[in-house]
C-alpha positions in Angstrom: -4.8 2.1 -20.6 -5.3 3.7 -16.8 -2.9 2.9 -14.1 -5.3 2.0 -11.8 -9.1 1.7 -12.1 -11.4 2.3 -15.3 -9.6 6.1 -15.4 -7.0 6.5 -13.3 -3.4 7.7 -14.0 -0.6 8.0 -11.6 2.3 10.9 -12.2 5.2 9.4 -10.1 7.8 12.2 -9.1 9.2 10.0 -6.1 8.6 6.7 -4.5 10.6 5.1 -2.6 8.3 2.7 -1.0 10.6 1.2 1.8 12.5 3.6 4.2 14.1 3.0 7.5 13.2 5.8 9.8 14.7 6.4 13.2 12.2 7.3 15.5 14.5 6.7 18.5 16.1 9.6 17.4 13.3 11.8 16.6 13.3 11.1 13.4 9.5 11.0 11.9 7.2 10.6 8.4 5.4 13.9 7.8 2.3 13.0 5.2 0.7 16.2 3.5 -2.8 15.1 1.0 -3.6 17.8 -1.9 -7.2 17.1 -2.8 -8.6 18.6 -5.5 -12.5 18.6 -6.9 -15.0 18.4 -4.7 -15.0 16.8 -1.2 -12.1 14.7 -0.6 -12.6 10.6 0.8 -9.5 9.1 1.6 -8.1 7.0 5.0 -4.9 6.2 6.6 -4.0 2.9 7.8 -1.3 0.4 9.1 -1.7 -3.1 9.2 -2.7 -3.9 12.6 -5.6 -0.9 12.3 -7.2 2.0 10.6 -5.8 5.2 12.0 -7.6 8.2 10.5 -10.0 9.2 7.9 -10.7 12.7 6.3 -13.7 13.3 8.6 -10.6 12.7 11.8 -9.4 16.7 10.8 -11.6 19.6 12.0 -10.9 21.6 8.8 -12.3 19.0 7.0 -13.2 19.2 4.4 -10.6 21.4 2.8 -8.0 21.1 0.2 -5.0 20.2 2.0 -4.2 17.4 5.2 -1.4 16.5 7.0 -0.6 14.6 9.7 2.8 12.4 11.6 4.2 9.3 12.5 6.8 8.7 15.0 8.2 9.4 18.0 6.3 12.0 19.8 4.3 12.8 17.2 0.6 11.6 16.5 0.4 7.9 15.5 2.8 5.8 17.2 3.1 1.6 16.6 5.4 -0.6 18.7 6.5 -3.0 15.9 10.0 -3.1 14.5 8.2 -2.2 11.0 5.1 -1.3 9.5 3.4 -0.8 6.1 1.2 2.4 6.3 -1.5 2.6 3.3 -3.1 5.7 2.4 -6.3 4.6 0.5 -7.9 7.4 -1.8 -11.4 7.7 -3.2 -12.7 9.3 -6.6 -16.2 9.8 -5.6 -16.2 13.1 -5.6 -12.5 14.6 -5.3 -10.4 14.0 -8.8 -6.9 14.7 -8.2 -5.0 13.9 -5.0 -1.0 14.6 -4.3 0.7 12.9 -1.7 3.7 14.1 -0.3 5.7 11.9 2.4 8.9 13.1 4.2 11.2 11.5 6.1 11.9 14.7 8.7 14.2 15.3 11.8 12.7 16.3 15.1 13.7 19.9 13.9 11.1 19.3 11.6 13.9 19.5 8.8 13.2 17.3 5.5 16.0 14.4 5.3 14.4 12.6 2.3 11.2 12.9 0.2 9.9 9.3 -0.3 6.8 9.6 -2.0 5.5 12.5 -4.4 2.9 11.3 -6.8 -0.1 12.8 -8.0 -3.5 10.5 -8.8 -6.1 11.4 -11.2 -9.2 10.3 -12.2 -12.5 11.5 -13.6 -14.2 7.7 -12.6 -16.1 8.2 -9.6 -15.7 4.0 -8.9 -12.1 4.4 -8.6 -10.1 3.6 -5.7 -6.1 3.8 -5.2 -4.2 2.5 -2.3 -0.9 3.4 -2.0 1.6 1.8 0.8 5.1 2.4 1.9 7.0 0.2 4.3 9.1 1.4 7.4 11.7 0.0 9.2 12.7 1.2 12.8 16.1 2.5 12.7 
């Protein structure tokens, strides 16, 4: 039986899926999107708005993305917490890895909080995976 969808499976290394990050203090999340396959279809989001797509990156399309969220860095909210959804497409690309870290304004990793890798040979299927963040 798949984990998600008609095909898909989902190897879980790490996820923690709530966090309390303290962006007053520098503190940020530092997403990094492995895409294998062919052209990669994914988007980024928070619940108020979508914030950026594949097609956002000029070196799209390539085989890895990254991008931050927190103080000073890209993609800043003013609520006291958020839930952030990355949303991936099997379309074309069949494997993903997510990566999200919980850095220091040094850029130093404090805390990996999500490391899973998605697969799936179905072009319908979809994943959407979320984490939730507090403001410390």
């Amino acid at each position: 039986m798949p984990d998600f969808g008609e095909g898909g499976t989902r190897d879980i290394t790490r996820n923690d899926d709530v966090e309390t990050v303290r962006f007053g203090d520098g503190e940020y999340l530092h997403f990094g999107l492995t895409a294998s396959g062919a052209e990669p279809i994914f988007a980024f989001s928070c619940l108020q708005r979508d914030l950026l797509a594949q097609s956002d990156f000029d070196e799209h399309p390539t085989d890895f993305y990254e991008w931050e969220v927190g103080s000073e860095k890209e993609i800043t909210d003013d609520e006291d917490d958020d839930v952030y959804t990355v949303g991936l497409s099997f379309i074309t690309a069949r494997r993903y890895r997510l990566v999200v870290e919980r850095r220091r304004a040094d850029d130093s990793v404090i805390k990996t909080l999500i490391d899973i890798t998605y697969t799936s040979d179905v072009a319908e299927d979809k994943f959407f995976e979320t984490i939730r963040i507090f403001r410390g």
